[in-house]
N, C-alpha and C positions, 0 to 999 in steps of 0.2 A: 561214708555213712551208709548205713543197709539201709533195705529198702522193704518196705511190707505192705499190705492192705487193712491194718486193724483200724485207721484212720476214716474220719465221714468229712464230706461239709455239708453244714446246715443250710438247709434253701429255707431264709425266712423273710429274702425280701425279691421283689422280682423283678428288679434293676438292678445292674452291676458294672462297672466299667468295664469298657471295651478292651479284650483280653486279660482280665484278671482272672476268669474264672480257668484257664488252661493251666495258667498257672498255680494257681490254687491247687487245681488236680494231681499235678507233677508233686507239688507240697504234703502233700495227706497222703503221698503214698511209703515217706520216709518212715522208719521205726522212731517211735517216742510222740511223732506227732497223733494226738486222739482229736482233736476235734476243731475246725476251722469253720468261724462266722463270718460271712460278708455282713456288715452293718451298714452305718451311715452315708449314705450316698452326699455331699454335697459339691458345691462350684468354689473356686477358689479366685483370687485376681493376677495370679500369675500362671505363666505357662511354661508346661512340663513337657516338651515334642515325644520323650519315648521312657514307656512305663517306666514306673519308680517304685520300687517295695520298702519302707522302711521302718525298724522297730523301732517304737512312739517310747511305750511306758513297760513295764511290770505288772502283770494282772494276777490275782489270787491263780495260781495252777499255770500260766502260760504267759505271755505279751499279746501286747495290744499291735496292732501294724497300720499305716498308712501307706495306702496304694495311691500314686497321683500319674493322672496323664494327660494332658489339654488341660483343660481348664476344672478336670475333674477330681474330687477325692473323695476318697471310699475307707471308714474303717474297716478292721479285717481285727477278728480276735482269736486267736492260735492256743489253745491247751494244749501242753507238750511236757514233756520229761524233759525235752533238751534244752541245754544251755542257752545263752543271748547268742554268743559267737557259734555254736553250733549251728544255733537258726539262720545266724547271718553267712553262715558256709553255705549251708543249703537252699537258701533264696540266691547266693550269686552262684549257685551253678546251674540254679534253673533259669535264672536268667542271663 
């Protein structure tokens, strides 16, 4: 997969799980990826010891992602050109 800078993420909330957003960074700098939101912060009742990225649903232009770590999870919304399995190449090579 190339690699570019045309990608942003949106800072609209200002809580985030702990290391999502490094990754994130690494994420938005792939070609095709345009735009990446951190959403919904919530807690969950099971525990996750070490981060987890995974694609939820389908969104008009991109997928939807849930990040979970401890006890915590975070939507994450991806506008992208690329495919499911493309996206899911380039989340396990960033992580």
């Amino acid at each position: 997969m190339s690699k570019s800078s045309d990608g942003r993420i949106v800072w609209n909330h200002s809580t985030h799980l702990d290391g999502l957003i490094p990754i994130l960074e690494k994420l938005v700098l792939y070609e095709g990826v345009r735009t990446i939101t951190p959403a919904v912060l919530s807690r969950s009742r099971s525990h996750i010891p070490k981060m987890k990225l995974k694609i939820s649903v389908p969104i008009r232009g991109g997928f939807k992602l849930i990040a979970r770590q401890g006890k915590s999870v975070q939507e994450v919304f991806i506008i992208t050109d690329l495919t499911r399995s493309e996206l899911e190449d380039a989340i396990a090579e960033i992580i």
